[in-house]
KEKE-3310 file (N, C-alpha, C; in steps of 0.2 Angstrom, whole numbers, plus 5000, padded with zeros to 4 digits):
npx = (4889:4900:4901:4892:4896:4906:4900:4893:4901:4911:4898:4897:4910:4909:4898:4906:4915:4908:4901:4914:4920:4909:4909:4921:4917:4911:4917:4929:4922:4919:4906:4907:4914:4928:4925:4931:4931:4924:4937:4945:4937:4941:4955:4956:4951:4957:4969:4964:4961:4974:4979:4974:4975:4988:4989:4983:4992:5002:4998:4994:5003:5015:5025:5028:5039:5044:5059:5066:5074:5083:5087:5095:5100:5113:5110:5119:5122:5129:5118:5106:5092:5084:5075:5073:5062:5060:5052:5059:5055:5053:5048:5046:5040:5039:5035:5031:5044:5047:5037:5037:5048:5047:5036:5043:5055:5048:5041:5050:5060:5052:5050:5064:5066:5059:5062:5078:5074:5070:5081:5088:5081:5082:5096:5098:5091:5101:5103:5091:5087:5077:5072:5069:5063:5057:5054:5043:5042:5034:5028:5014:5004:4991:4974:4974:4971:4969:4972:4976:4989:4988:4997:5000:5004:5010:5016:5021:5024:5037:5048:5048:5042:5030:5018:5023:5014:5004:4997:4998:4994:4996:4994:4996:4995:4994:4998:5006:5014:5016:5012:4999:4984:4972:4966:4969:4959:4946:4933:4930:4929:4939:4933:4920:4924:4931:4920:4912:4920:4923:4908:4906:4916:4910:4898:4904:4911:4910:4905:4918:4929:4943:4947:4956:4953:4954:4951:4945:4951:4963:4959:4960:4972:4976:4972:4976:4990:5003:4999:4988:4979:4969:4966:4951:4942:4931:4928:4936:4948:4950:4965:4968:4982:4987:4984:4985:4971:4968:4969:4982:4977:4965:4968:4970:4960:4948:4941:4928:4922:4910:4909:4900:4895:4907:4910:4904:4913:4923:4937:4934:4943:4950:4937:4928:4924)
npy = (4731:4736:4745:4753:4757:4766:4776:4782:4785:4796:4803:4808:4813:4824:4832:4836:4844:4853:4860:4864:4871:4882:4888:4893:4903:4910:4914:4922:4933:4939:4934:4924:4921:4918:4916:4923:4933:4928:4922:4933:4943:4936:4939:4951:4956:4948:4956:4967:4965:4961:4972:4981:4976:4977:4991:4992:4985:4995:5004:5000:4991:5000:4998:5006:5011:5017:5026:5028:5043:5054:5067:5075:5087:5095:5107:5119:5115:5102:5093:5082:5090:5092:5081:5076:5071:5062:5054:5044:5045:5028:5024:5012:5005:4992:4992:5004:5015:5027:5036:5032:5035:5049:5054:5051:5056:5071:5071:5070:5080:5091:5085:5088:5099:5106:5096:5106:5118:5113:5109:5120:5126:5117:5118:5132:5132:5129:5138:5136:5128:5120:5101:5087:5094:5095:5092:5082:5078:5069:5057:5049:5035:5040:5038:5026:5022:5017:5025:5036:5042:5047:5056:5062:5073:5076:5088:5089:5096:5106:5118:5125:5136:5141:5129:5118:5114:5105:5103:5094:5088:5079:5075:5063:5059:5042:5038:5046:5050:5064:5079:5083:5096:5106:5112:5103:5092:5091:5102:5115:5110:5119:5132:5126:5122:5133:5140:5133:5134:5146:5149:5137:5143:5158:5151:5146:5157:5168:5183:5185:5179:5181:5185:5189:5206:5203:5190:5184:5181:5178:5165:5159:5161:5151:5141:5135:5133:5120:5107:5109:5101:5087:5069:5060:5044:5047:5060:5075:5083:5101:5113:5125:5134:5138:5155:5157:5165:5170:5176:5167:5165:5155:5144:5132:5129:5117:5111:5102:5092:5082:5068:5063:5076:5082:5073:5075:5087:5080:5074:5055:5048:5052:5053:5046:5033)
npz = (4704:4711:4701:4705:4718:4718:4710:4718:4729:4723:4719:4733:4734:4729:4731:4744:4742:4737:4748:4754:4747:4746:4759:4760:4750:4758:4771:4766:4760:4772:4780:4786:4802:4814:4833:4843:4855:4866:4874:4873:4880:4891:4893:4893:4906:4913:4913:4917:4931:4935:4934:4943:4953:4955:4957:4971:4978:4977:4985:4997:5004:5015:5026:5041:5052:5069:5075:5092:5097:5105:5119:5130:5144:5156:5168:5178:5191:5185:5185:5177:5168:5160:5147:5133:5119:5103:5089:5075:5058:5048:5032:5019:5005:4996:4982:4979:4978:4977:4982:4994:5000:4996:5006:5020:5020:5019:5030:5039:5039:5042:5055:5060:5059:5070:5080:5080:5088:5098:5105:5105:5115:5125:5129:5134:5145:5155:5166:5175:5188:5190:5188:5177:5168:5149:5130:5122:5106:5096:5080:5077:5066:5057:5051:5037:5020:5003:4996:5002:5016:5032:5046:5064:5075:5090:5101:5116:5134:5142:5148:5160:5159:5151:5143:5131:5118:5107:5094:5077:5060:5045:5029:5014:4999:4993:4981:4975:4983:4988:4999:5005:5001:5004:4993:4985:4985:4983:4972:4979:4994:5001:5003:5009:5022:5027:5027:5038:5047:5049:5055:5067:5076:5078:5083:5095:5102:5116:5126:5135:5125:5117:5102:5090:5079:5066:5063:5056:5043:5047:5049:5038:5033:5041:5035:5025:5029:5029:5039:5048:5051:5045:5040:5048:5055:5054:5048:5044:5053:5059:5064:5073:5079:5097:5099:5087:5081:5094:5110:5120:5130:5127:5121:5108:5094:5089:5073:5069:5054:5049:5039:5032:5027:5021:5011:4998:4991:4991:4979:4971:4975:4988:4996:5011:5019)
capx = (4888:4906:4900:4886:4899:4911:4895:4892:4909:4909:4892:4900:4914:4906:4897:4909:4918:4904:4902:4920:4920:4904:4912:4926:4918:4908:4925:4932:4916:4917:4899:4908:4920:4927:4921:4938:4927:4925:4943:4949:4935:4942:4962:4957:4949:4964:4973:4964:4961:4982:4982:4969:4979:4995:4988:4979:4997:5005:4995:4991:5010:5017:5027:5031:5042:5048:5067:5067:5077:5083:5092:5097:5105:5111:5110:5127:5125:5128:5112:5101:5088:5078:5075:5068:5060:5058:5054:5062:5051:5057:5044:5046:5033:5043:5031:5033:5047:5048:5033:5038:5054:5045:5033:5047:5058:5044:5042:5058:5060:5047:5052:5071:5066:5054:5068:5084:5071:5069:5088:5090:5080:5084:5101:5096:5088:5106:5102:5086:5088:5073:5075:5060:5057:5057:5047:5040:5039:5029:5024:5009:5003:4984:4971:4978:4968:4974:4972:4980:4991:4987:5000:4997:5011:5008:5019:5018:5030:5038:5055:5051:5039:5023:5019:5023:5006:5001:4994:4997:4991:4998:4990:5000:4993:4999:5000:5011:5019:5015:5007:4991:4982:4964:4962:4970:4954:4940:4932:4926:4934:4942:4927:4916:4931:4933:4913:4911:4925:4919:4901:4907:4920:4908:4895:4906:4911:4907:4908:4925:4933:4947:4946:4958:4950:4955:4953:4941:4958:4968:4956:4962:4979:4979:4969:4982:4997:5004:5000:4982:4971:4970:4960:4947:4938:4922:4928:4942:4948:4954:4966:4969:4986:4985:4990:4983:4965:4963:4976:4982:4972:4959:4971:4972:4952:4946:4934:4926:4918:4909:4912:4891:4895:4913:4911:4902:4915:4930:4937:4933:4950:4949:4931:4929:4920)
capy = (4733:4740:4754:4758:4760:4769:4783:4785:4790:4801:4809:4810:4817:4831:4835:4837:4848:4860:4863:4866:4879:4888:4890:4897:4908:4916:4917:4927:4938:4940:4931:4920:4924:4914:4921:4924:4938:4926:4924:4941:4945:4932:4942:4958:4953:4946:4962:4974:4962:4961:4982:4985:4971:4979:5000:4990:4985:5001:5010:4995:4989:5002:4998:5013:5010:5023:5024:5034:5047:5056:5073:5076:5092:5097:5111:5122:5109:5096:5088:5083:5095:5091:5074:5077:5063:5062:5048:5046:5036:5026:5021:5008:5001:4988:4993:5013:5019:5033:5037:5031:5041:5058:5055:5049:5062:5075:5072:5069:5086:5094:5084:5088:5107:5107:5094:5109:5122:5110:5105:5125:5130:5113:5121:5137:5130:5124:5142:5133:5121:5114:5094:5082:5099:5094:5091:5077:5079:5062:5058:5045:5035:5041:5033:5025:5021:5014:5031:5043:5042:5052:5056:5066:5076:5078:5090:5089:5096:5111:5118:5127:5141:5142:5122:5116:5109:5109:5097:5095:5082:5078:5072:5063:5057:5035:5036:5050:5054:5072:5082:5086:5102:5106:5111:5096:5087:5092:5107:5117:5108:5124:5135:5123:5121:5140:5144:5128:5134:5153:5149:5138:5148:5162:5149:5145:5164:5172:5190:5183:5177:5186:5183:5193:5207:5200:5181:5178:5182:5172:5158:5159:5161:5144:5133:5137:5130:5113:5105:5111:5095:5079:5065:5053:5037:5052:5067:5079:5086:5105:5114:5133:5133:5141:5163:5162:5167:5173:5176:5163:5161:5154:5140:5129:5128:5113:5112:5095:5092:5076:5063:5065:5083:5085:5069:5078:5092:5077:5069:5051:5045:5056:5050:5044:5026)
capz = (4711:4711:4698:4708:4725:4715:4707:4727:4731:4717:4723:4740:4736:4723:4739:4752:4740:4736:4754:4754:4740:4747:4766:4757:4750:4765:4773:4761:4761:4780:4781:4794:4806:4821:4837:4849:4861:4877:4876:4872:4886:4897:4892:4895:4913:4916:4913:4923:4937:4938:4937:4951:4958:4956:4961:4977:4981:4978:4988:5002:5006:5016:5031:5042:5057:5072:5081:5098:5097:5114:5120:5139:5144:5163:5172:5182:5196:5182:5190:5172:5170:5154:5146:5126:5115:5097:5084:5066:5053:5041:5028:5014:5000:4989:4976:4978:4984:4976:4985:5003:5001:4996:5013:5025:5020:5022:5038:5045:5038:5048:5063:5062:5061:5078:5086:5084:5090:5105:5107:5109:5122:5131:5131:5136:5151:5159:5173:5176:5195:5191:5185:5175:5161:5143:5127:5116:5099:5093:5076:5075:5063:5057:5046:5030:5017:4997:4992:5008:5022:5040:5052:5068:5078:5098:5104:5122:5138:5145:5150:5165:5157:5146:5141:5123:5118:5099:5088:5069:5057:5039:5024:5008:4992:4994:4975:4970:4990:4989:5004:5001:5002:5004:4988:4981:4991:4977:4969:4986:4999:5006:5005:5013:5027:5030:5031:5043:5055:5052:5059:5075:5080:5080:5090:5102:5105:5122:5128:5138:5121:5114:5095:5087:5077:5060:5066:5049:5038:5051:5048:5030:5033:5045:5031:5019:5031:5030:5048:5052:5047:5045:5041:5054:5052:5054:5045:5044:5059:5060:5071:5074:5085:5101:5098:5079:5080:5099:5114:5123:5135:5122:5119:5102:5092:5083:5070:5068:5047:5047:5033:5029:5024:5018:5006:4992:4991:4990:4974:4974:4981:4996:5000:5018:5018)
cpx = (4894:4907:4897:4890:4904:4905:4894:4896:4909:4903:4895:4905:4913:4902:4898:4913:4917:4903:4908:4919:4915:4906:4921:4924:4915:4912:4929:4927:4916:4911:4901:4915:4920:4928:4925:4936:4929:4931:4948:4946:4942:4952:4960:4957:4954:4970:4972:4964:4971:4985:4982:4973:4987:4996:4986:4988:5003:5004:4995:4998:5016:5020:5030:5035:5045:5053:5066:5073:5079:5086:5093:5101:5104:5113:5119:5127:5128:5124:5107:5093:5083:5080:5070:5067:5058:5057:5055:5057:5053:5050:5046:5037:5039:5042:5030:5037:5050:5042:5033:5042:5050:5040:5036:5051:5056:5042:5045:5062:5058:5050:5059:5070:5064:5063:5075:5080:5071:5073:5091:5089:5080:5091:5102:5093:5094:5105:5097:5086:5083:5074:5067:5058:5061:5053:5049:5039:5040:5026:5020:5007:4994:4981:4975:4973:4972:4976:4975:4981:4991:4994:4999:5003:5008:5016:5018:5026:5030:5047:5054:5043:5030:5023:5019:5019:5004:4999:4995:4995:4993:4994:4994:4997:4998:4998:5008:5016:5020:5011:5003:4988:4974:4960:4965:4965:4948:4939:4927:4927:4935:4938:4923:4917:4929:4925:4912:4916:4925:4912:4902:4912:4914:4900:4897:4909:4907:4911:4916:4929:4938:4948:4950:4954:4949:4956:4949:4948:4963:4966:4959:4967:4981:4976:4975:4988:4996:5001:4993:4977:4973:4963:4957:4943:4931:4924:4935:4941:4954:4957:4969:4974:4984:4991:4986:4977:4965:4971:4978:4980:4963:4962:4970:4961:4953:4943:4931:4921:4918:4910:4905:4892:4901:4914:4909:4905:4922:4928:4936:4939:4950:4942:4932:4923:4918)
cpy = (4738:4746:4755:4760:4766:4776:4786:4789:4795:4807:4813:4818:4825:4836:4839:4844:4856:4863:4867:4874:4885:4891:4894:4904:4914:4916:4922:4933:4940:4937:4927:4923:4919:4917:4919:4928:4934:4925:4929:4943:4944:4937:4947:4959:4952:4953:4967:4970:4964:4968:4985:4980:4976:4988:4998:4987:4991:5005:5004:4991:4993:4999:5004:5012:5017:5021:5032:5037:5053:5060:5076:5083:5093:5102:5114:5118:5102:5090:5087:5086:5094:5084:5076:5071:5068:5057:5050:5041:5034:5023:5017:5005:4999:4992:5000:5014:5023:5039:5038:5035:5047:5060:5054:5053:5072:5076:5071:5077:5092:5092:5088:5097:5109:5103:5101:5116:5118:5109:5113:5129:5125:5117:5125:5137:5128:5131:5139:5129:5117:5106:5092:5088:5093:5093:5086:5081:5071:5062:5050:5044:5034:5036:5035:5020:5020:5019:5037:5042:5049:5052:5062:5066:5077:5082:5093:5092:5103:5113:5124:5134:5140:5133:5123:5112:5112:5100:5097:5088:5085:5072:5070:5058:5048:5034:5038:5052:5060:5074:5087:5094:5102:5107:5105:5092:5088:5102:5111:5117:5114:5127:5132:5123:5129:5142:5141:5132:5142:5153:5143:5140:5154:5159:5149:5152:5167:5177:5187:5181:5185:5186:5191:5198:5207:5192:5178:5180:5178:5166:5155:5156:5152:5137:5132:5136:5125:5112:5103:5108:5090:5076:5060:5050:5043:5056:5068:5085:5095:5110:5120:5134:5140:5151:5163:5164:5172:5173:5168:5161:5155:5148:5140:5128:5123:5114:5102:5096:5084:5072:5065:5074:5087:5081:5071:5082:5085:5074:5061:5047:5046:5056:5047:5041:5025)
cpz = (4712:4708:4702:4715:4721:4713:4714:4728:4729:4721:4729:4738:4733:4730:4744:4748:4738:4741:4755:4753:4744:4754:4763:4753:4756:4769:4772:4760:4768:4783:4786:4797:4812:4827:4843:4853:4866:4877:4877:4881:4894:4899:4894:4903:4915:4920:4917:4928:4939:4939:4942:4955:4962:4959:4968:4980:4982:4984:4998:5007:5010:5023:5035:5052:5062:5077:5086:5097:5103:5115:5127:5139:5152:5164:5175:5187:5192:5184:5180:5173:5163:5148:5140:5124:5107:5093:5077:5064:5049:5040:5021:5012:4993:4981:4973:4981:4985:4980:4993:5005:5002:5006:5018:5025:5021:5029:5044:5042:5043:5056:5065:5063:5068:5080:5088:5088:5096:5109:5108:5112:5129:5134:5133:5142:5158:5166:5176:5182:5194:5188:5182:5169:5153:5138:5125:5110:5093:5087:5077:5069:5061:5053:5038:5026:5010:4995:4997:5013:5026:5044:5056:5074:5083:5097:5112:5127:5140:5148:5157:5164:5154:5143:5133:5124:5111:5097:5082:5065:5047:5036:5017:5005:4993:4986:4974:4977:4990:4996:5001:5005:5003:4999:4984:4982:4985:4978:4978:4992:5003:5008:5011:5020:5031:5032:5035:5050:5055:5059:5066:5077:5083:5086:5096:5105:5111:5123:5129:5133:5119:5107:5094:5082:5069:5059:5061:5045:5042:5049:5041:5029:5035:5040:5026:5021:5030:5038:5051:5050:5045:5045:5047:5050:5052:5051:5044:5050:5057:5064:5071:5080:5091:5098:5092:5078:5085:5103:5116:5126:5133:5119:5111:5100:5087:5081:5067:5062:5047:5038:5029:5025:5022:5012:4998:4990:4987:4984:4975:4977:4987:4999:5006:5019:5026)
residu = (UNK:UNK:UNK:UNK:UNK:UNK:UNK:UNK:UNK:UNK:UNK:UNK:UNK:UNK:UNK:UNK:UNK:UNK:UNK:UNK:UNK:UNK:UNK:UNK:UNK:UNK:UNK:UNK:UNK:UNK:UNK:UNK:UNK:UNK:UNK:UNK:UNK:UNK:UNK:UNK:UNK:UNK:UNK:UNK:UNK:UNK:UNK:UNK:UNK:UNK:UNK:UNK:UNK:UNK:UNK:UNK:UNK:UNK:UNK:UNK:UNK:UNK:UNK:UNK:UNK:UNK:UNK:UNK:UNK:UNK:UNK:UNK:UNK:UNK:UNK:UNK:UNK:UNK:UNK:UNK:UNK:UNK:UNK:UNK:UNK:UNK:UNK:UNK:UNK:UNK:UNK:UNK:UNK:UNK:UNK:UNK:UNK:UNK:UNK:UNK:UNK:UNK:UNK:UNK:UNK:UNK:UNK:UNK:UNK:UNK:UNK:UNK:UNK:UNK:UNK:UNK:UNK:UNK:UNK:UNK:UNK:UNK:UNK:UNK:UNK:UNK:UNK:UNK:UNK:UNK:UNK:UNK:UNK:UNK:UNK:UNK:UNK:UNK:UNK:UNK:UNK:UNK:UNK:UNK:UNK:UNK:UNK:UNK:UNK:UNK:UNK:UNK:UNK:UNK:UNK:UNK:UNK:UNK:UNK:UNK:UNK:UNK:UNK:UNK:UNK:UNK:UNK:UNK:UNK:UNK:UNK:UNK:UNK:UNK:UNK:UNK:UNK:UNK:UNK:UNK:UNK:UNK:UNK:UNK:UNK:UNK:UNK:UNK:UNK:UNK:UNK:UNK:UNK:UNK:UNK:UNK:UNK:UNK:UNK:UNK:UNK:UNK:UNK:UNK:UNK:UNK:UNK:UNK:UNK:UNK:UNK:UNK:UNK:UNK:UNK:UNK:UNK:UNK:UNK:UNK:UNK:UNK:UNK:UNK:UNK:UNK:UNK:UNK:UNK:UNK:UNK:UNK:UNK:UNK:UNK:UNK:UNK:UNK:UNK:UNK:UNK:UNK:UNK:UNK:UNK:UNK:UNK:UNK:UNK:UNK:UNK:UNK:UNK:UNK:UNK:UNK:UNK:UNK:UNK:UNK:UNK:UNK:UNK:UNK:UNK:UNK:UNK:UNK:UNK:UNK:UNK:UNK:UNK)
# end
């Protein structure tokens, strides 16, 4: 009985061994392989999920704060005669701020140029008796989006004369903190722009308009400045200051480009959702 348990064993073991032997070699041949995919899957997934994570906070974390800034001047009665307003902004993003810097610096640029333009014709104003003149020059924050921040400039007021009244609107890249251009916007963009704001201008044109006699090359001129555009939750809105197309009596001209018909021109960054 104990040879025949022992022949068993043996058999067994002969067995277990052959299996061995033959999974070794389909191993060794590549015939098997162990199949690490759902994990790798599941690792990659991971990785982009924590990128798209980490560009949706680059772009998504911007905090942008404004400090009143204020200029008073009085007159030869020493009575105060113009009362100026400006705000500074400071813009931080933890996560760029190489980014915040370049568009807060940018636009405290812009403003601090208008403000000494402001601060000396307030100065110029001290012959002036009247009291209550001065201007505003307001920056607002527009639509903001993962992929581009808006801001929109009132300039409102008067020192006595002709009102200061303009509008401007800036556009920066919330990756890279550049100011955007219309060609940087896709393949077309400007064209599409410049034919759109040729044909209503020339709608809304009546006999009584004064339109400069080279006001399609002016148009050109004003697409191609910083200032004159900006993004909306509808479109992109643009703005032809008062004087550069037509007299002044013709004030400042908008051109209104719906999201439906400017979006197929834009890169997909700058689409309008």
């Amino acid at each position: 009985m104990e040879k025949k348990n022992n022949k068993i064993i043996i058999i067994l073991m002969g067995i277990i061994i052959g299996v061995l032997l033959v999974l070794c070699v389909l191993f060794a041949t590549n015939k098997i392989t162990l199949n690490n995919n759902s994990n790798q899957d599941k690792i990659n997934n991971k990785t982009n999920n924590n990128n798209q994570s980490k560009e949706e906070k680059n772009t998504n974390s911007y905090t942008i704060n404004y400090k009143e800034e204020t200029y008073t001047t009085k007159n030869k009665e020493d009575i105060e005669n113009t009362n100026n307003k400006r705000n500074v902004i400071t813009i931080e993003n933890k996560n760029n701020p190489n980014a915040a810097s370049l568009i807060e610096n940018k636009l405290n640029e812009i403003s601090d140029k208008m403000w000494e333009d402001i601060k000396k014709v307030a100065n110029e104003s001290n012959e002036n008796p009247s009291t209550g003149l001065g201007v505003n020059y307001l920056i607002e924050t527009g639509e903001v989006t993962n992929n581009r921040l808006t801001f929109i400039v009132n300039t409102v007021g008067s020192f006595g004369g002709v009102p200061w009244d303009n509008n401007e609107g800036y556009n920066f890249d919330a990756t890279t903190g550049n100011l955007l251009k219309l060609t940087d916007l896709g393949t077309g963009v400007f064209d599409y722009i410049y034919n759109q704001s040729i044909t209503q201008i020339e709608k809304n044109n009546t006999e009584s308009s004064c339109l400069e006699e080279d006001w399609k090359d002016r148009v050109k001129t004003e697409l191609n400045k910083d200032g004159n555009w900006y993004f909306t939750k509808d479109g992109i809105k643009v703005i032809f200051p008062k004087y550069s197309l037509a007299c002044g009596a013709e004030g400042s001209k908008f051109i209104d480009i719906s999201k439906n018909d400017i979006n197929p021109y834009l890169n997909d960054q700058y689409k309008i959702k």
